[in-house]
C-alpha positions as CSV (number, residue, x, y, z in Angstrom):
1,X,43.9,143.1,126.0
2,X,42.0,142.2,129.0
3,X,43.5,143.7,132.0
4,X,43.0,142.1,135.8
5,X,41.9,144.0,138.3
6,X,42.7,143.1,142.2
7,X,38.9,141.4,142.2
8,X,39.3,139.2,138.9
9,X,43.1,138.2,140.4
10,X,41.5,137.1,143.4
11,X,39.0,134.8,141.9
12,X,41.5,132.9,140.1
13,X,42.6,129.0,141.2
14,X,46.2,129.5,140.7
15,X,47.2,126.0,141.9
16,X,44.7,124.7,139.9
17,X,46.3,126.5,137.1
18,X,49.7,125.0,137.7
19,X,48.5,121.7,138.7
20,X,47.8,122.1,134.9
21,X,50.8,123.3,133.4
22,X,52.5,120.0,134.9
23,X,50.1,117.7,133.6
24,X,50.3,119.3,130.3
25,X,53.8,119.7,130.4
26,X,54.4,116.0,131.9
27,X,52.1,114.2,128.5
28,X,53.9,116.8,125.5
29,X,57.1,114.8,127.4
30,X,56.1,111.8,127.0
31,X,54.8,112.4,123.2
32,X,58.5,112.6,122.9
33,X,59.9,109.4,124.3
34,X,59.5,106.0,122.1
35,X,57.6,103.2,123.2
36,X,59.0,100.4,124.1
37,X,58.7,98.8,120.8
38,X,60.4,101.8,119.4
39,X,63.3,101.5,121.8
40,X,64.4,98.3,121.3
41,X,64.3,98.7,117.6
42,X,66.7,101.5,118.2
43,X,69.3,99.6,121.0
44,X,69.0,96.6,117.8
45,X,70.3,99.2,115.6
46,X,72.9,100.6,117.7
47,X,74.0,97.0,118.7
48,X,74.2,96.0,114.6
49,X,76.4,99.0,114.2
50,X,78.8,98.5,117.3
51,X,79.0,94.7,116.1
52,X,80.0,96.1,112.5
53,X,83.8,95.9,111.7
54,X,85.0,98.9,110.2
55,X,85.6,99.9,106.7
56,X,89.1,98.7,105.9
57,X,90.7,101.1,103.4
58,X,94.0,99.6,101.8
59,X,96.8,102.2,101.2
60,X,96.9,102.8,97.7
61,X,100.0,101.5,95.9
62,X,102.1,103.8,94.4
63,X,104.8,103.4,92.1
64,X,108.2,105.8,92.4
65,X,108.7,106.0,88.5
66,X,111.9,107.8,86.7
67,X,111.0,109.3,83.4
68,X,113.8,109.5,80.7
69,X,113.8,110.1,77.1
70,X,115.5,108.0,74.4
71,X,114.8,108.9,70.7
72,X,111.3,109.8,70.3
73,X,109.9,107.5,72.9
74,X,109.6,108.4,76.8
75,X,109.9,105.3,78.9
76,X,109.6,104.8,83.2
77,X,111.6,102.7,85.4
78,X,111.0,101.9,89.2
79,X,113.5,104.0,90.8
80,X,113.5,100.6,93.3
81,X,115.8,99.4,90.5
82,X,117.8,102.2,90.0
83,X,121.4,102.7,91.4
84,X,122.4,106.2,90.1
85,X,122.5,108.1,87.4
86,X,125.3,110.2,85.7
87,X,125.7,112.7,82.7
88,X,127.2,110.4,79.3
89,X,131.0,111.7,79.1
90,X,133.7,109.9,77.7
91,X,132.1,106.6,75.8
92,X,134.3,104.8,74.4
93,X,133.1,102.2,71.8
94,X,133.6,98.4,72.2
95,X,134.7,96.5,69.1
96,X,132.9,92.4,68.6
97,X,129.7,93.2,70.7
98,X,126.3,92.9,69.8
99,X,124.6,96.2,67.8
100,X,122.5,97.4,71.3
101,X,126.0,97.8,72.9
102,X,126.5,101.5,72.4
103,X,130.3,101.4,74.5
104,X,131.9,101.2,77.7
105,X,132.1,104.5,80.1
106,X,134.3,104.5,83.4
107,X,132.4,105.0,86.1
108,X,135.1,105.9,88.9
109,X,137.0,103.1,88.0
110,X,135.1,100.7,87.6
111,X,134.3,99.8,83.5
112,X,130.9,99.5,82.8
113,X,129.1,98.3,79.1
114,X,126.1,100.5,78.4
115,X,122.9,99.2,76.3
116,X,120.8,101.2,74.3
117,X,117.6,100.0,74.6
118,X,115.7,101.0,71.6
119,X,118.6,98.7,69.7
120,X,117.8,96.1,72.1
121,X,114.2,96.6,71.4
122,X,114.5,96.4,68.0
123,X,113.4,100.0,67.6
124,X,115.4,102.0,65.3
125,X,115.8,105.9,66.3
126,X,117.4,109.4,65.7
127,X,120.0,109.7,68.4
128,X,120.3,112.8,70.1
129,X,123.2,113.1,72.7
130,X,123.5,116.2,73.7
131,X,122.6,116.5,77.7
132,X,122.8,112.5,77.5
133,X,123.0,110.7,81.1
134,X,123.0,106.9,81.5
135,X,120.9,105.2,84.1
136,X,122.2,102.2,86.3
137,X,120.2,99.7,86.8
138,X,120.8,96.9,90.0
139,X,118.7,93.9,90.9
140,X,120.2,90.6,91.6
141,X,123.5,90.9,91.8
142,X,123.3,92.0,88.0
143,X,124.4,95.4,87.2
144,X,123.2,97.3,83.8
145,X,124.0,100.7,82.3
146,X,121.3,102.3,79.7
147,X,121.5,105.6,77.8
148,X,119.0,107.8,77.8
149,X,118.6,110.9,75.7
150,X,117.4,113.2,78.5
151,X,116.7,112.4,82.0
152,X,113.1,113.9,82.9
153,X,113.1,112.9,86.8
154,X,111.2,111.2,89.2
155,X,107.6,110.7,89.7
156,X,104.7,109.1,92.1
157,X,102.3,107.3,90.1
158,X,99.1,104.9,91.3
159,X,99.9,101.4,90.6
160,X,96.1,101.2,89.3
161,X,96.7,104.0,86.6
162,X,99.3,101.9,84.8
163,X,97.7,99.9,82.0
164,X,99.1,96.5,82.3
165,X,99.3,94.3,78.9
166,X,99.5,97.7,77.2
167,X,102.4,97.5,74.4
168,X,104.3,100.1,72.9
169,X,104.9,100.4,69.2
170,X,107.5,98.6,68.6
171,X,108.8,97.1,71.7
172,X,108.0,93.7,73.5
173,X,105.4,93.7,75.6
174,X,107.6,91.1,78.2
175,X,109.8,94.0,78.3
176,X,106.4,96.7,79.4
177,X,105.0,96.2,83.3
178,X,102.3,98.6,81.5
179,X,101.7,101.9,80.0
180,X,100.6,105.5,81.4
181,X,98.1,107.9,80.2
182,X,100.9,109.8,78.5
183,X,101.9,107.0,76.8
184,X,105.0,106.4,79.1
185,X,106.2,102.9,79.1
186,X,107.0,101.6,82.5
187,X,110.1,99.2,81.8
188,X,110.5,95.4,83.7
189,X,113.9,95.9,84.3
190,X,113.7,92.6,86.4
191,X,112.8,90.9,82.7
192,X,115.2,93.1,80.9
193,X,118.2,91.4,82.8
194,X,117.2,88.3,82.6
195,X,117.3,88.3,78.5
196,X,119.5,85.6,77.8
197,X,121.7,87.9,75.2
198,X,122.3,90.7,78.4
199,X,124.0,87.3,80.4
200,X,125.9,86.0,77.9
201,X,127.2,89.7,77.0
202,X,127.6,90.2,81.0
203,X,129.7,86.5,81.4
204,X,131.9,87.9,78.6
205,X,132.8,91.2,79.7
């Protein structure tokens, strides 16, 4: 490397050599900036995209579902429709009523009939009662007690994974809002109580 002596500083035009700098510096500036073409593509843009309503995401609807068992079939009820629930004690059989009426079970104080809905289904199955509950159902003004072989418990499930008009073996597909991937069939317990043979046995008892 060259160095400078005192004589070879002296001889050079600094200013000139800054004066330079700043013009050099001043047009690789300017290489930067758009044209004016440029910047009113860009302001068009950003005006489109101000002027763009945003994305509206609806909330995903999701179903509260309670899982019970009854003979070898799991079925799902919306717990919207669901009172309470109680262990099966005490059932007590109830002479002249229709085959899907399993009995009657006080429920503190208050007699209620309880359906077994494979018999109403028309589905024939082996009973297991052991660990039995019943479910209460209430929509209506209309009050209905099922059996189930073994309450599971309660679930979230996306409204879009049930597959509506999907039947299960056996049972009326008026009676299915639609089936899950585990082959759960998600009752219409708003149908259900309005089967003519469920008002005529409620208007009796």
């Amino acid at each position: 490397m060259k160095e400078f002596s005192g004589e070879d500083t002296g001889s050079i035009d600094w200013r000139a050599v800054h004066a330079r700098l700043e013009e050099a510096a001043v047009r690789a500036g300017q290489e930067w900036l758009p044209d004016q073409e440029a910047r009113r593509r860009i302001l068009e843009k950003r005006a489109r995209d101000l002027a763009r309503p945003p994305e509206r995401r609806e909330p995903e609807e999701t179903l509260h579902i309670l899982d019970f068992l009854l003979g070898e079939h799991q079925y799902g009820i919306d717990i919207g429709y669901v009172r309470e629930v109680h262990p099966l004690r005490d059932l007590v059989p109830l002479p002249c009523t229709p085959p899907f009426i399993a009995g009657i079970m006080n429920i503190r104080g208050m007699l209620l009939s309880l359906t077994d809905l494979e018999i109403f289904f028309g589905i024939s199955g082996e009973r297991r009662r052991e660990g039995a509950g019943i479910i209460i159902l209430s929509t209506g003004g209309m009050e209905l007690g099922v059996l189930a072989d073994r309450i599971l418990g309660v679930r979230m499930l996306p409204r879009k994974a049930l597959q509506e008009g999907a039947g299960s073996a056996g049972i009326n597909s008026a009676y299915i809002k639609g089936m899950t991937e585990d082959r759960t069939a998600v009752l219409d317990v708003a149908a259900i109580l309005a089967d003519p043979r469920l008002i005529v046995n409620e208007e009796a008892g």
